[in-house]
C-alpha positions, 0 to 999 in steps of 0.5 A, spaced: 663 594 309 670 597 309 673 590 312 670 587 307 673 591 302 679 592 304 680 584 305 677 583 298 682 587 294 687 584 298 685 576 295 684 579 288 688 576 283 694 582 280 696 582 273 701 586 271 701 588 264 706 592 261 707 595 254 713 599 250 711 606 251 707 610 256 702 613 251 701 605 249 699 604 257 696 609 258 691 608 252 690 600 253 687 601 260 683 607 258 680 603 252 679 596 258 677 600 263 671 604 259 675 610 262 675 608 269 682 607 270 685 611 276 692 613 275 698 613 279 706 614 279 711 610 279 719 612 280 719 614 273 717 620 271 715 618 265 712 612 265 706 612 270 702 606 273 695 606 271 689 600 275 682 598 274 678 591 275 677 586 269 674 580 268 679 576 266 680 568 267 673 567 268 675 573 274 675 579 278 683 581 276 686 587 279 689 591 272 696 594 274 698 598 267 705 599 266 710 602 260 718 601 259 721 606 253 723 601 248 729 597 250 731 598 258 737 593 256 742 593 252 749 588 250 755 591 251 762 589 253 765 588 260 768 594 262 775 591 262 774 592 254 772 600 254 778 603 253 779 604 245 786 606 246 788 599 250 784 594 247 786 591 240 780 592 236 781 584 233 779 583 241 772 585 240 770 579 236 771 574 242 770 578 248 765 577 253 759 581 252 753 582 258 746 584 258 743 588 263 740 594 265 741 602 262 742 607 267 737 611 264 732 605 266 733 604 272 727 607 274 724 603 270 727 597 273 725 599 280 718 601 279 717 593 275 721 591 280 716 593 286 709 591 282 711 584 280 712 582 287 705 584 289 702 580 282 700 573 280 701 575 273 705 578 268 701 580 261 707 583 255 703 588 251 709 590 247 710 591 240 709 585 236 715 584 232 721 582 232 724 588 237 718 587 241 718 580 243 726 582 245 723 588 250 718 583 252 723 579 254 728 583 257 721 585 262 720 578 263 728 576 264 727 583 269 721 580 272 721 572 273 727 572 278 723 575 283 716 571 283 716 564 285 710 561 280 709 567 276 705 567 269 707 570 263 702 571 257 703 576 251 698 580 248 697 580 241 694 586 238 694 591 231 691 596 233 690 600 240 682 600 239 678 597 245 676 591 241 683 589 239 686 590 246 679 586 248 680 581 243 688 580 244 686 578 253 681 573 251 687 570 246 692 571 251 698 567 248 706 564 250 711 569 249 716 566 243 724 565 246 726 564 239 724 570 236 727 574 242 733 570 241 735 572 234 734 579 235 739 577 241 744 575 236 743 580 230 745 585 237 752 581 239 754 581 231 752 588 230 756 589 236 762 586 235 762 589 228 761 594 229 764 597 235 771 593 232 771 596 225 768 603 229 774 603 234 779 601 228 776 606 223 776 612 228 783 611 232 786 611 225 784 617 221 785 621 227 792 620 228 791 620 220 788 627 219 787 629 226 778 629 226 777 631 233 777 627 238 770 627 240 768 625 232 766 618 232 766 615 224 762 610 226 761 603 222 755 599 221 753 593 217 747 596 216 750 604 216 755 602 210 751 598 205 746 605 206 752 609 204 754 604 198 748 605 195 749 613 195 756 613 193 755 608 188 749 613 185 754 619 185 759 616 182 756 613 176 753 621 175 760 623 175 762 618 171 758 619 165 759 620 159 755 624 155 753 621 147 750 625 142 745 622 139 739 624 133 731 622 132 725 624 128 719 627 130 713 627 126 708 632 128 700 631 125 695 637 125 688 635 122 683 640 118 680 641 124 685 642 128 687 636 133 694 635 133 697 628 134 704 627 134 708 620 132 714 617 136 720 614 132 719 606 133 727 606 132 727 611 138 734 614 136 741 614 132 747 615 136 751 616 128 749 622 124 750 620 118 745 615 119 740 618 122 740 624 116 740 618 111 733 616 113 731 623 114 732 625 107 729 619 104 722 621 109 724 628 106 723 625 099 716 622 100 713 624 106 706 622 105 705 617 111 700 612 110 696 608 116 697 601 118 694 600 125 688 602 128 687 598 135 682 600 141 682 597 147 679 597 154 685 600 159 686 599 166 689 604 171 690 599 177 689 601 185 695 601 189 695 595 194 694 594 201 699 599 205 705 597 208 711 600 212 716 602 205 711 603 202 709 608 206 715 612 208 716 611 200 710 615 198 711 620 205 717 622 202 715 622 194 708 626 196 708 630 203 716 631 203 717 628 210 723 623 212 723 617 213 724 617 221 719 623 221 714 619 217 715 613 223 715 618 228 709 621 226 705 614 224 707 612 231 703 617 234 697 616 229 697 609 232 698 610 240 691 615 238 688 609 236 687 612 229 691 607 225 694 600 226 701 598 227 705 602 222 711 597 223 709 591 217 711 588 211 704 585 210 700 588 204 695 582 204 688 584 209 687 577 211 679 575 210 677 575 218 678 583 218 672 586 216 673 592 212 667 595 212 666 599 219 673 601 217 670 604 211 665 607 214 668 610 220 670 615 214 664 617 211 663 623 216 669 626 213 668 633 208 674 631 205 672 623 203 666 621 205 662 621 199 667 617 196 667 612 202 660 612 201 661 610 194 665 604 195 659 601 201 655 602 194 659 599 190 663 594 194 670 593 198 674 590 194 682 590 197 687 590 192 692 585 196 700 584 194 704 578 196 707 578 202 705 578 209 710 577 214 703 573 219 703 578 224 700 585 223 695 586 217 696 592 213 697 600 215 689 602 215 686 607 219 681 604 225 677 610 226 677 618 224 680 623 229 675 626 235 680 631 236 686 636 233 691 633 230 698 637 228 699 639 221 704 634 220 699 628 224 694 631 218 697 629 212 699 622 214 693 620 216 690 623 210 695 619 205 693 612 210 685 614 209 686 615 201 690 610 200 686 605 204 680 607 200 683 607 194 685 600 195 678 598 196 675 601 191 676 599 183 682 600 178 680 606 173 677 605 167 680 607 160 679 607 153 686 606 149 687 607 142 695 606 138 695 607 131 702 607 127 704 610 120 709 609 115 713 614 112 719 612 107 719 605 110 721 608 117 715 607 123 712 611 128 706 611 132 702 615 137 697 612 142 691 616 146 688 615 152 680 617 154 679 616 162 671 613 162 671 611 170 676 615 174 674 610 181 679 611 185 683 617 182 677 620 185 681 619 192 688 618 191 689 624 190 696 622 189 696 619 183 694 621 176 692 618 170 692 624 163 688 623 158 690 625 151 684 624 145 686 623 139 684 625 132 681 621 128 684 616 123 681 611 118 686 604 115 690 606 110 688 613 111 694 617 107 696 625 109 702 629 110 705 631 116 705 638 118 712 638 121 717 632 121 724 635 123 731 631 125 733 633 132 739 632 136 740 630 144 744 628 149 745 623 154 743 625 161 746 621 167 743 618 173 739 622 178 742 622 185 738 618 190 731 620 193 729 618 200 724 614 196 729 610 191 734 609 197 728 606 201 727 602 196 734 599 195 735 597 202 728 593 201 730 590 195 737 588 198 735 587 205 739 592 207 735 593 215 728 592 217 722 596 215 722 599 222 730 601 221 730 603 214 729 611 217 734 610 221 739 607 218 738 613 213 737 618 220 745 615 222 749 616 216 747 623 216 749 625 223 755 622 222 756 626 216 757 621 212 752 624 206 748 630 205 740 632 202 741 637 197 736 643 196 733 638 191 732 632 197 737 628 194 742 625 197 750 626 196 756 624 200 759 629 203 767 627 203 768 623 208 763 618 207 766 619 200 772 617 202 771 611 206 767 607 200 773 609 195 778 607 200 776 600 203 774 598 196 781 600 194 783 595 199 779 590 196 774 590 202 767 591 199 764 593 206 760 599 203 756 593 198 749 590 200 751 582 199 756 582 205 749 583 210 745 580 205 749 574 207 749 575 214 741 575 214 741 568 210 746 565 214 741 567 221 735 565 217 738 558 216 
């Protein structure tokens, strides 16, 4: 019996299945094998070896599951281009550039290395995006070389759930060369120019200024863009000029004492003289008279479906978190299996997700359950946007947590579970009233609000929807103000950025992806370029300051967002 066991484990057919993170490897083969995966070390310490039998390919498969740590290549230049002192920066643009094995991969490679050879079949599990189809390629580069005949497949998965990651080996497909390919050109420019311009930048204010030697002032077509966008703001609240300006208030108290107070129609006068004309002329005659009366129903749309800005967006606005901790944590939700892929620029739920065991996963929960039982009742209804990049569907929660998350792993997933129940239920319903009045032939108006349907509200504790009744008023309804007053103001500057508003601008000028937009943020900050204030806004600290202002004064608009724009059309042609 043990001869026939021994024989038949060794004519079973290998599959080598390998997948960006340890933690990723280590839940798939947990979820394939129903866990019964055994597991074993590989060279890395921190990348271990995981098998189990399969039924795959109408066959007995042996399941070997193995991880990189993200990217085990990276392009530089030959080591004839190290020196910074040496080599002309201008070279840079044409020198040769090589791609090959990091030193802190090594391991990584030996381990990959050994098992391929012992493989008939080679499974990419890597994220399914841009940068993962690159990593899956680096593997296969890696791999393909050292057996003859080998097969490739990629696996194509949102979720890191049993179904997904079953659904994903019955629809196993061929990797795409040309997506890896763009990620390899936007790494070679970003490389010439940026170590070009970083070498430049450096060595010269060195010498200039005498930074420390270990200081890097780096340069990146994504970093400056970033940048740009924070000076930009800095100096236009430095600049600002304040005006003085007047308006009209009118404030009305009834006899039954509901107050209701009118906005001036002109909004403000920024000439005295004016202002104070119209107002004595009120002051002569201030009996306002009712013109309009309208009501009508108002609406208080759900949000749409979630996707990676919005998120770190709202992360940052509601649960004060950064933009890189946002991903990280939204990364460990999503190797748990609570929440799909994080990393999409879908808010779209494509029609063959069925959105209804995801909903009642969450009746369980004290927190929402009532409400995700509600929405059963009621029906789901996706609130969807417009755009979906055809590759992940939008953030929603896979299944609610059978074990303790950290506070942090909390609050994320609960801003994930709220606004996908939110955006799967109804908009809240309203009654609206705005009424206008005339005194001395100058209009104000007043509007109302009276919720009727909360609906989502009811979850999305993030949003808010005041409700202000007021009084009751009658057609050609006259009556005197309680008070009416001229009151003077001033201009106030632009807000510096949020992290929130900075996302948003790089989204809008595509500036980065919506896997590197807290990156990029995360960079210019350790190269103390900006700062966070106490009041979480961003200012630039002098140097980065100074870089802006002097290339600008140069006539080199390289802290403008057209520059990458440019760039990112001219690959996408």
């Amino acid at each position: 019996m043990r001869i026939t066991t021994i024989v038949l484990k060794a004519i079973m057919h290998r599959v080598l299945n390998v997948a960006e993170k340890n933690d990723a490897a280590k839940s798939l083969a947990r979820l394939l094998s129903k866990n019964g995966a055994t597991m074993r070390e590989g060279f890395s310490k921190f990348n271990k070896i995981y098998e189990f039998n399969y039924q795959l390919f109408n066959q007995p498969v042996q399941m070997i599951f193995t991880s990189v740590s993200g990217h085990i290549m990276n392009c530089d230049f030959t080591s004839t281009y190290n020196s910074w002192t040496q080599i002309d920066p201008v070279v840079l643009f044409d020198a040769p550039i090589q791609k090959k094995v990091t030193d802190r991969a090594s391991d990584i490679e030996r381990t990959l290395k050994r098992e391929v050879v012992k493989c008939q079949t080679l499974i990419i599990w890597t994220d399914c995006d841009r940068e993962g189809e690159n990593i899956g390629y680096e593997i296969i580069d890696l791999c393909r070389p050292l057996k003859a005949g080998l097969k490739v497949y990629r696996a194509r998965f949102s979720e890191i759930t049993f179904n997904s990651a079953s659904r994903a080996l019955n629809n196993l497909i061929q990797p795409d060369q040309r997506v890896s390919a763009a990620v390899d050109v936007r790494q070679e420019l970003d490389l010439r120019i940026g170590a070009a311009f970083t070498r430049f930048q450096t060595i010269r204010l060195q010498r200039l200024f005498g930074f420390d030697a270990k200081h890097v002032i780096s340069y990146g077509s994504c970093q400056f863009p970033t940048l740009g966008f924070i000076v930009e703001r800095y100096l236009q609240r430095e600049n600002f000029i304040r005006e003085t300006f007047w308006k009209i208030n009118v404030e009305h108290q009834t006899d039954n004492g509901q107050f209701c107070e009118f906005t001036w129609e002109r909004n403000r006068l920024f000439e005295h003289q004016p202002c104070l004309m119209i107002y004595d002329m009120i002051m002569d005659g201030p009996q306002a008279k009712l013109l309009h009366i309208k009501a009508k129903n108002k609406s208080k749309w759900r949000p749409q479906a979630l996707d990676t800005v919005e998120m770190e967006k709202l992360a940052s606005r509601k649960l004060r978190m950064t933009g890189k901790k946002t991903m990280e944590i939204a990364e460990k939700l999503y190797m748990k299996g609570l929440i799909s892929y994080p990393r999409t620029e879908t808010n779209i739920f494509p029609p063959e997700i069925n959105l209804t065991p995801l909903v009642q996963n969450q009746v369980v929960d004290q927190r929402w359950g009532a409400f995700a039982q509600r929405v059963l009742n009621d029906g789901i209804r996706p609130r969807n946007g417009k755009n979906t990049d055809k590759a992940h569907p939008p953030i929603h929660p896979t299944r609610h947590p059978d074990g303790q998350l950290t506070d942090d792993e909390n609050k994320l997933y609960e801003l994930v579970v709220r606004h996908f129940l939110a955006c799967v239920s109804k908009d809240a319903q309203g009654d609206e009233t705005t009424i206008k009045v005339e005194i001395a032939n100058e209009k104000f108006h007043a509007s109302g609000l009276i919720i009727r349907e909360r609906n989502y509200l009811d979850v999305y504790i993030y949003d808010k929807w005041s409700e202000k009744e007021l009084p009751h008023y009658e057609l050609n309804q006259t009556f005197y103000p309680t008070k009416i007053e001229m009151i003077q103001g001033e201009t106030t500057p632009p807000q510096l950025l949020t992290e929130a508003d900075l996302i948003a601008l790089m989204e809008k000028h595509g500036i980065g992806t919506d896997a590197t937009h807290a990156e990029h943020i995360a960079k210019i900050q350790e190269r103390l370029y900006t700062k966070m204030n106490a009041e979480r806004r961003f200012e630039p600290e002098k140097l980065g300051l100074g870089l802006c202002e002097g290339y600008d004064k140069m006539g080199h608009e390289l802290s403008k967002p057209h520059l990458r724009a440019e760039l990112e059309n001219q690959l996408k042609a």
